[in-house]
Backbone as a ProteinNet text record, in pm:
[ID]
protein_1_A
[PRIMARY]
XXXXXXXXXXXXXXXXXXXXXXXXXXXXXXXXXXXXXXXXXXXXXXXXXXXXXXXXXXXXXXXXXXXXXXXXXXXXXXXXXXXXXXXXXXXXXXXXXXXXXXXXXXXXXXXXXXXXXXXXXXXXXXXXXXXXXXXXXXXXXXXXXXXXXXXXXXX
[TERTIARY]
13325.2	13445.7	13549	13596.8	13687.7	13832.4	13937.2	14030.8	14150.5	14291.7	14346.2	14442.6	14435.3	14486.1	14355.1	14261.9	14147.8	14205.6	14183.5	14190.7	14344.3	14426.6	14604.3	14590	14518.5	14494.6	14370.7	14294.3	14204.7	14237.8	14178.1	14256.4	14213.6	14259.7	14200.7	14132.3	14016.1	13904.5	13924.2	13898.4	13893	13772.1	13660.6	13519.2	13430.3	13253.7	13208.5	13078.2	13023.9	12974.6	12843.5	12726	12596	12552.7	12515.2	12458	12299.7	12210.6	12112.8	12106.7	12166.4	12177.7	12055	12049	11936.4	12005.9	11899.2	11990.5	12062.1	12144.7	12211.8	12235.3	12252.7	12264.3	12353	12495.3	12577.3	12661.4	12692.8	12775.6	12906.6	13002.7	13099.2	13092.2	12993.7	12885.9	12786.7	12754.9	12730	12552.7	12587.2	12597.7	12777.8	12772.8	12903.5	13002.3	13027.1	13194.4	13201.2	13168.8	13210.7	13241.6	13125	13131.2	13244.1	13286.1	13409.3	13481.7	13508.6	13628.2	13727.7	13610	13719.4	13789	13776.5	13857.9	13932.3	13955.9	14028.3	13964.5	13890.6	13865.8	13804.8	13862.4	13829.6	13665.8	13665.8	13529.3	13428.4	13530.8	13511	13432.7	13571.9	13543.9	13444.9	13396	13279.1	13161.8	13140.4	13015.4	12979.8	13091.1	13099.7	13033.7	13106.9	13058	12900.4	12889.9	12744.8	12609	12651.5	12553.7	12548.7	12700.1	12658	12598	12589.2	12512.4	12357.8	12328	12191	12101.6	12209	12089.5	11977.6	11950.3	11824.3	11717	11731.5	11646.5	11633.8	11483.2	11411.4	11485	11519.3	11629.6	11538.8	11639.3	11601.7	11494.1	11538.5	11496	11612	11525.2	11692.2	11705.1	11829.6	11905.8	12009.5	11976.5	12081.1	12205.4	12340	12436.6	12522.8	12627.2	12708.8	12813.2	12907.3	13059.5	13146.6	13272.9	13309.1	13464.4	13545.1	13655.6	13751.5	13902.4	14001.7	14143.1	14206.9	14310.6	14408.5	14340.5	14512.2	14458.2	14327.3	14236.2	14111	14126.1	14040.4	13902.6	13829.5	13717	13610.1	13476	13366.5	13262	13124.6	12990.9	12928.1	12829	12691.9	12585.1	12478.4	12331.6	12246.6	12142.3	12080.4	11938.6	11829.3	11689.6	11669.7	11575.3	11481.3	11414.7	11393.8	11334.2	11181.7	11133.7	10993.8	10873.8	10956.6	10838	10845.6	10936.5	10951.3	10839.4	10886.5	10782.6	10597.2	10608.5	10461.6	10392.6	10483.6	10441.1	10389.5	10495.1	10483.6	10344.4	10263.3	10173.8	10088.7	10082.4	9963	9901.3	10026.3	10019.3	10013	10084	10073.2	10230.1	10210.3	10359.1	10434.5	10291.3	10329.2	10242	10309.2	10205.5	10079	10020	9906.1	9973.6	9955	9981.9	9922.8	9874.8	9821	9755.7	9826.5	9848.6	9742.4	9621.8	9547.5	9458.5	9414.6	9285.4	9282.6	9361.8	9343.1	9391.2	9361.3	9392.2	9422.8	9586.3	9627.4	9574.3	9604.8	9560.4	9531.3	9524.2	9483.7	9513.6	9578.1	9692.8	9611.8	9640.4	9588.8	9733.2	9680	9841.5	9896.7	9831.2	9932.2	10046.2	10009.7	10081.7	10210.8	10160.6	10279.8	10311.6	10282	10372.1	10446.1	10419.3	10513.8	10623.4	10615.5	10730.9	10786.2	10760.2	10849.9	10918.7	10865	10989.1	11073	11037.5	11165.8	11295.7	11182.4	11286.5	11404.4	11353.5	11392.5	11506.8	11582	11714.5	11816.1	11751.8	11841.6	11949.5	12080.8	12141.5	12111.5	12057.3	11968.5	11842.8	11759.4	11663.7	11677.2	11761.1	11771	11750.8	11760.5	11715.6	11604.3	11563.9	11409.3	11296	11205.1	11077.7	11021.2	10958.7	10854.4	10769.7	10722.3	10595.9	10657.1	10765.9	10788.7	10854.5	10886.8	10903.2	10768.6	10684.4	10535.4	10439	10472.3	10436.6	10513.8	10660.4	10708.4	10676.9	10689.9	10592	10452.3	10366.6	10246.8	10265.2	10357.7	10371.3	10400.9	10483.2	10555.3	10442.8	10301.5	10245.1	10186.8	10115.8	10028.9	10092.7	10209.6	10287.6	10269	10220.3	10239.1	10100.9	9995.6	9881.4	9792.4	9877.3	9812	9733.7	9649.7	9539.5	9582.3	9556.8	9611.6	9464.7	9408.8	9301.3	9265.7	9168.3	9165.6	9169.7	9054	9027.2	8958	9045.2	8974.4	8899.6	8816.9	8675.1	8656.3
12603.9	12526.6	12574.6	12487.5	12497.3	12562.9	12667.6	12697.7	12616.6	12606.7	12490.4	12550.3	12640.6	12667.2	12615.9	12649.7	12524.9	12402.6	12353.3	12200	12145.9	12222.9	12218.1	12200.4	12316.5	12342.6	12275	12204.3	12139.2	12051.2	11991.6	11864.9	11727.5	11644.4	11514.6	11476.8	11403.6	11391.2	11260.3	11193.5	11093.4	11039.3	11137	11055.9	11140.8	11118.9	11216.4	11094.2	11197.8	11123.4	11220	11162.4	11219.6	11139.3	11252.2	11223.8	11315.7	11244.2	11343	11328.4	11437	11457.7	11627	11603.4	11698.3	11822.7	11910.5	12048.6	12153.4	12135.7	12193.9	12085.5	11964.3	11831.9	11743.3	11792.4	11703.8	11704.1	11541.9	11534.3	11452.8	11379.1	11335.8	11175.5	11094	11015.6	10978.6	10827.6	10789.1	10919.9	10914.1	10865.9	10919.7	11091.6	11141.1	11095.4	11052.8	11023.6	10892.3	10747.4	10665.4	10692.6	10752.6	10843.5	10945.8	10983.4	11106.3	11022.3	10941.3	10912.3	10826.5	10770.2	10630.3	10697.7	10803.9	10936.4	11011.9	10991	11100.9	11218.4	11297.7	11432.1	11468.1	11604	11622.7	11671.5	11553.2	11560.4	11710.8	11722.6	11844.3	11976.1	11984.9	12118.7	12107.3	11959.4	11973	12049.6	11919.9	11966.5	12108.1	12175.4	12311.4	12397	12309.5	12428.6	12372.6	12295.7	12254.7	12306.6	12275.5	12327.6	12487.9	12554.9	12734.2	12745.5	12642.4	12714.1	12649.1	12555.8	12508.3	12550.5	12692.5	12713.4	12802.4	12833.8	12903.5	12830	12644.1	12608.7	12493.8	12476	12408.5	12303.8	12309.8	12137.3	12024.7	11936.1	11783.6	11814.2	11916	11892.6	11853.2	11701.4	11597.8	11689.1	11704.5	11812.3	11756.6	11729.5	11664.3	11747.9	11646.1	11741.5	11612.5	11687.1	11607	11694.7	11583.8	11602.7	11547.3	11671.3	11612.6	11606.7	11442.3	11455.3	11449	11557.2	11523.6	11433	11429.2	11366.2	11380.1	11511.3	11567.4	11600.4	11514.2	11507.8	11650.5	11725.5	11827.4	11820.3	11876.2	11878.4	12040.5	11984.4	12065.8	12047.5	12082.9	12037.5	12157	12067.9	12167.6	12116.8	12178.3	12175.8	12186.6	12107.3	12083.8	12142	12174.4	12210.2	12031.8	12030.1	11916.6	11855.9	11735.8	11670.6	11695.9	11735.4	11730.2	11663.3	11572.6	11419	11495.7	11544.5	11562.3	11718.7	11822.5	11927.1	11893.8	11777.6	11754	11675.9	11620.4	11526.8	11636.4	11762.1	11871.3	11967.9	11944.1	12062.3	11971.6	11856.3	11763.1	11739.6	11745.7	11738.7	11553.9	11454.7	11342.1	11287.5	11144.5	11098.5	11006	10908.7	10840.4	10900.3	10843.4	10852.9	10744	10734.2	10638.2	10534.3	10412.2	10252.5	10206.2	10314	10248.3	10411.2	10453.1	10606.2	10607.5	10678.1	10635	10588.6	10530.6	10484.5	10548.1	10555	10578	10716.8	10829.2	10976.4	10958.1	11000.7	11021.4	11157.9	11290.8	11416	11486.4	11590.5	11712.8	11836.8	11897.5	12011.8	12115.5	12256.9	12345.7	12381.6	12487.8	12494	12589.1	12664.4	12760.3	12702.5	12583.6	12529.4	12422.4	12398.9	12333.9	12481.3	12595.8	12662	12825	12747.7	12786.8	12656.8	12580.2	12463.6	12533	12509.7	12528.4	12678.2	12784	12887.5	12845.5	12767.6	12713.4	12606.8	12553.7	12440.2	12509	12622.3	12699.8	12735.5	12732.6	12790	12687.6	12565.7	12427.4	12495.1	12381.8	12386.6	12363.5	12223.6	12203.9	12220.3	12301.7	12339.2	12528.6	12583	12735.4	12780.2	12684.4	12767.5	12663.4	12605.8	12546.7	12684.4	12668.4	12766.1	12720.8	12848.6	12788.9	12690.9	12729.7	12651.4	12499.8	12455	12333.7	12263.8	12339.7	12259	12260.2	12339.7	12314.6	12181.9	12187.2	12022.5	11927.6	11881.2	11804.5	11782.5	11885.5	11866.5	11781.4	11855.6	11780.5	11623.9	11609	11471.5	11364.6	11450.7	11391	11356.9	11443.6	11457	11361.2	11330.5	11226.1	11065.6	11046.2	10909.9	10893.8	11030.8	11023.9	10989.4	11024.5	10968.9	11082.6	11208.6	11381.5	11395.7	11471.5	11510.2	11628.6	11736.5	11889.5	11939.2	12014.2	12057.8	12214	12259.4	12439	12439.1	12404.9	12503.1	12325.9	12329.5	12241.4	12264.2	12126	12126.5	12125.9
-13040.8	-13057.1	-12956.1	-12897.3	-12772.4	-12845.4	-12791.8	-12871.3	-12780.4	-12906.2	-12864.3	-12711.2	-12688.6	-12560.3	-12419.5	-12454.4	-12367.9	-12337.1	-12453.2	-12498	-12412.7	-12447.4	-12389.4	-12235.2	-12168.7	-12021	-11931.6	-12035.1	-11951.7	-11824.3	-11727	-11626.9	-11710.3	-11720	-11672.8	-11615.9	-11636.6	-11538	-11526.7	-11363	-11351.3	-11313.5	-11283.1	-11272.5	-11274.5	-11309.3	-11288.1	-11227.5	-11055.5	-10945.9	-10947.7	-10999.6	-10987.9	-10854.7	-10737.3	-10636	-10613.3	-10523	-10467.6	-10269	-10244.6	-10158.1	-10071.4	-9961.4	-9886.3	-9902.6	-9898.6	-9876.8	-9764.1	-9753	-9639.1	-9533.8	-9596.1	-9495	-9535.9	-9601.9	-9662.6	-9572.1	-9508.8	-9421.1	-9473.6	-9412.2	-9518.3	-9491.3	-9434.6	-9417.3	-9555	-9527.5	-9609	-9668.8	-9807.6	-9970.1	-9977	-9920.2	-10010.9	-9945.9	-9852.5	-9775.2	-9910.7	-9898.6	-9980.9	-10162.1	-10201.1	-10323.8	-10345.7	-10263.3	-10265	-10265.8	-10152.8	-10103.6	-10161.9	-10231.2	-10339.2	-10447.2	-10470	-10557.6	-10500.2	-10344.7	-10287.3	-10278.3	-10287.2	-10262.1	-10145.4	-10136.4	-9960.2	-9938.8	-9875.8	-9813.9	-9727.2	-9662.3	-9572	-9665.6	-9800.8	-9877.2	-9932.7	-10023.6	-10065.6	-10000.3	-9846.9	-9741.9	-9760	-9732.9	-9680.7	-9819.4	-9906.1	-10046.6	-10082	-10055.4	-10082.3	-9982.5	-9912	-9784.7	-9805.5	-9809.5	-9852.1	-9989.4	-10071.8	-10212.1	-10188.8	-10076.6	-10079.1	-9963	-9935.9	-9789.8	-9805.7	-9942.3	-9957.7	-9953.3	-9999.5	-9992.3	-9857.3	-9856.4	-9692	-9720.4	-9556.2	-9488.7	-9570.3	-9597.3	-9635.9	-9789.9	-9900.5	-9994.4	-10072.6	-10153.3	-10232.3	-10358.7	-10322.3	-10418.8	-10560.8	-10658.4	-10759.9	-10702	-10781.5	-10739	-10829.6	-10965	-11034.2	-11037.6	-10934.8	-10915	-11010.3	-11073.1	-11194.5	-11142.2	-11026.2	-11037.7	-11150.9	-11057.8	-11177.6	-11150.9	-11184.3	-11165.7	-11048.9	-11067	-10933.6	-10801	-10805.4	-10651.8	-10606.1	-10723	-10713.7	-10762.6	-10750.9	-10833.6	-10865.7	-10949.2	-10955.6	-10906.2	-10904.8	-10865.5	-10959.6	-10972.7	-11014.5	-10922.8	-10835.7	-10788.6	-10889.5	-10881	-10984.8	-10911.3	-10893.5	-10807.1	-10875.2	-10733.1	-10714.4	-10813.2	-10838.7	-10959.9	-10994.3	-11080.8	-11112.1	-11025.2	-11028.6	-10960.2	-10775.6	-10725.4	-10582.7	-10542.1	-10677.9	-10676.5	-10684.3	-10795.2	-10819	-10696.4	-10628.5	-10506.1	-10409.7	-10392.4	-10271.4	-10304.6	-10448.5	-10486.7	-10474.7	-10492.3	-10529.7	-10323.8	-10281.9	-10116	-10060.2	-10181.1	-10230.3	-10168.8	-10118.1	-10077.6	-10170.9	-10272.3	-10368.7	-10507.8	-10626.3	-10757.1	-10737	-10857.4	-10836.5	-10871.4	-10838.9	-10884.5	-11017.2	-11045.2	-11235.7	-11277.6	-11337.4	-11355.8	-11497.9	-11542.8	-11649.6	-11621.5	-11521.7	-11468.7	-11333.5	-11176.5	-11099.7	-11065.9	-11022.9	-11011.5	-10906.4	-10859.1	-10735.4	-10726.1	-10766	-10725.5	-10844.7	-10824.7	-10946.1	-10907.3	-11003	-11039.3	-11114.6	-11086.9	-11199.9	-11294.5	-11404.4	-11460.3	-11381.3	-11308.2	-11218.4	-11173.8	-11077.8	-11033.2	-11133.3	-11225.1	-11339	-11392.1	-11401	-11459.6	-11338.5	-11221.8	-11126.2	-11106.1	-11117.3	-11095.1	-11258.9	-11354.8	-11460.9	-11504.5	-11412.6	-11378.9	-11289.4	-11191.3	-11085.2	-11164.1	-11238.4	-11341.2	-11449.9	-11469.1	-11585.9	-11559.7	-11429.6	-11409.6	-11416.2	-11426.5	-11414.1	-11558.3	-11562.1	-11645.3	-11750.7	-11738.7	-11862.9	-11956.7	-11830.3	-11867.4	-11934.4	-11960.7	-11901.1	-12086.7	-12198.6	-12366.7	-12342.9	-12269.3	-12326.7	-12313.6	-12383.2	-12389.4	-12229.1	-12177.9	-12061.1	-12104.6	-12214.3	-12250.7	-12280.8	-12344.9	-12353.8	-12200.3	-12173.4	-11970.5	-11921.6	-11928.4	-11898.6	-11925.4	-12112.9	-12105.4	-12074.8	-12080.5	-12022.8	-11891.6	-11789.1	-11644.2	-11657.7	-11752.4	-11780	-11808.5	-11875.3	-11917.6	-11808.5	-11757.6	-11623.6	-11477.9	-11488.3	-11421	-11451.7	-11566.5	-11606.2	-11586.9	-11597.5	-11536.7	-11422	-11355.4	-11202.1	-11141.1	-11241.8	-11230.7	-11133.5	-11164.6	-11162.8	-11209.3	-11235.5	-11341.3	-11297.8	-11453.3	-11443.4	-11520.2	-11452.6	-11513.7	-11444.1	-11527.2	-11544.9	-11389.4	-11297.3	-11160	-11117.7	-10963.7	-10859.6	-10859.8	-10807.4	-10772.1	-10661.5
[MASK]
+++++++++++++++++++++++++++++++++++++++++++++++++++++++++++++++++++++++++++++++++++++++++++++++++++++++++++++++++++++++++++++++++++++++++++++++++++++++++++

């Protein structure tokens, strides 16, 4: 429960702007210049703060990123790591899923590999009180839409 001196001092928010942008490649150019800009916020500071919190990871991986403006032209961000579907594409060594996922096997996964993506997942915001093991099957699940097959040891 928030105490009422929080609540008193919070800002006003005037928008909150979920983008996926590359890493270490935010310019103030289209997605984020138009997305920022119709809120006023300075473009520049974002770039700068984004690109220094995403340079650990390889150029041109699409990076979530939800910007929470406020009223008085300032803002927040959170980085989010890469979506499931973009990791399973990079292990599977795959550019699309299958076109009818259940009958046709685009690739095949061991669990090593779903349960090295779901320590990487595990630091997300939202992912960080889930169990490994329940981000593991959600991956799995996620894999099987994708028309993955996850099984003990390649053949």
């Amino acid at each position: 429960m928030a105490s009422v001196k929080e609540i008193l001092t919070r800002k006003p928010v005037s928008a909150t702007i979920r983008l996926t942008v590359p890493a270490g490649a935010a310019r103030p150019g289209p997605p984020v210049g138009p997305a920022l800009g119709q809120y006023r916020l300075n473009l520049m500071t974002f770039c700068k703060d984004f690109n220094a919190r995403t340079q650990k990871y390889k150029p041109d991986t699409p990076m979530g990123v939800t910007i929470t403006a406020f009223k008085d032209n300032t803002f927040e961000f959170t980085v989010k790591s890469p979506s499931v579907t973009w990791y399973l594409k990079k292990a599977a060594g795959i550019e699309f899923g299958s076109s009818r996922p259940g009958h046709v096997v685009a690739s095949v996964l061991t669990p090593q590999h779903i349960h090295e993506i779901a320590k990487i997942k595990q630091s997300d915001p939202y992912c960080q009180y889930m169990s490994l093991e329940a981000i593991c099957k959600s991956i799995i699940g996620t894999a099987n839409t994708m028309g993955i097959k996850v099984q003990k040891e390649l053949d």
